[in-house]
N, C-alpha and C positions, 0 to 999 in steps of 0.2 A: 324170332331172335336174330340178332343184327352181326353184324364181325363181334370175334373178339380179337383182340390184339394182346399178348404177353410181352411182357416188358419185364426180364430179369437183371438184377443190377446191385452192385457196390450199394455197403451201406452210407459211402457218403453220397453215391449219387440220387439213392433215395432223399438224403435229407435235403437236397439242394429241391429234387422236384417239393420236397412239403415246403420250403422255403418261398419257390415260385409258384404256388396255390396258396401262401397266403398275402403273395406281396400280391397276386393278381383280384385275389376278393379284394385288400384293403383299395385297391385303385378305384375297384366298380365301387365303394361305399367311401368314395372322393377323400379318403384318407389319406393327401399326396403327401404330409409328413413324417409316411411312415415308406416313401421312398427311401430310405437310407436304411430299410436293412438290405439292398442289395449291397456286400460288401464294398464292392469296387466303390457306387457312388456316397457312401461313409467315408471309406478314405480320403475319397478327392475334397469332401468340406472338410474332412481335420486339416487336410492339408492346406488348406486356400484362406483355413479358417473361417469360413464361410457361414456355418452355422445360422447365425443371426439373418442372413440373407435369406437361403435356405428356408427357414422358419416362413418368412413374411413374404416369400414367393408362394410357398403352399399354401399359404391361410386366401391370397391374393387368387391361386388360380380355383381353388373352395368357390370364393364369390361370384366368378363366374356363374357355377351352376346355383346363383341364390342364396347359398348356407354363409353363414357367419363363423369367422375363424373358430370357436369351441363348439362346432354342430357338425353333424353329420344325419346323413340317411342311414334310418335301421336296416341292418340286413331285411328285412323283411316287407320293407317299401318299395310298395308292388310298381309303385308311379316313376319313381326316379332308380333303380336297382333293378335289372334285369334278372331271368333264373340262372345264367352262367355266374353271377356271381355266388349264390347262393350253394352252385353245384361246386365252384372250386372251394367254398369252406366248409364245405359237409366232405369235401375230397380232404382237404388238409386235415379237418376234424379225425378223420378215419386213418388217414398215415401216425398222425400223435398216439390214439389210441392203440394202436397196436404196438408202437412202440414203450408205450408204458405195459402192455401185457407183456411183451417180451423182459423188459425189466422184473416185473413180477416173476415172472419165471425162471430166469436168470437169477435171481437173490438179487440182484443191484438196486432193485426196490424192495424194501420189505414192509413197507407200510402207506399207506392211504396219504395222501397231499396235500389230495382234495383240491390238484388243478385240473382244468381243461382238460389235457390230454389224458386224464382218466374218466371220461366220460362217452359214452356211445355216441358214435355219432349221429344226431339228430336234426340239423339244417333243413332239409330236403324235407322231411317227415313233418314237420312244425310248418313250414311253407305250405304242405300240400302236395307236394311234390312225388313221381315216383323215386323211389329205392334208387341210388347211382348203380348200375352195373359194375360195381369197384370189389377188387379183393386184394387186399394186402397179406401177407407174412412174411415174419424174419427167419430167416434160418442159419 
């Protein structure tokens, strides 16, 4: 068994890391227009009004790696998608999840969605992969 490291923290500063495991998967599955959930650089295209540019810069740096602006690589392509990407979204996968069990338990959910983050996390397991060493709870 290897380190572990504990990491105890603010529920916003949780959500900021689930934020930066999911902006860091969509980068490795060349998803560059989905840079703008980092807030800061959302603002700076409302502000520049830039959007349109934005758009057809990401579609533009996509082609680099071959893909055509509505394609991407599946999480699961083993050729172009490394396992660090697969491991930050089985890691994001598993921050949501708990946060909707917390919900559940809390009353603040009281019934089924049927999104995403009511699902076990499964990335890693579908790939092949071992188990992340990851534990989350809220308390």
């Amino acid at each position: 068994m290897g380190k572990k490291v504990i990491i105890e923290c603010g529920f916003e500063e949780a959500c900021l890391i689930e934020r930066a495991l999911d902006l860091y998967s969509r980068v490795g599955l060349l998803q560059f227009d989905k840079l703008d959930m980092c807030h800061s650089l959302q603002k700076l295209i409302h502000e520049k009004d830039a959007q349109d540019m934005f758009d057809a810069v990401s579609d533009k740096l996509k082609s680099v790696f071959g893909y055509s602006p509505n394609s991407y690589p599946g999480i699961f392509n083993r050729k172009d998608v490394q396992n660090d990407v697969r491991l930050a979204a089985d890691l994001h996968q598993n921050i949501r999840h708990e946060r909707f069990n917390h919900r559940m338990v809390t009353g603040e959910q009281t019934k089924l969605n049927w999104t995403t983050d009511e699902s076990k996390p499964d990335i890693c397991k579908i790939a092949g992969m071992d188990k992340p060493d990851f534990e989350v709870s809220i308390k």
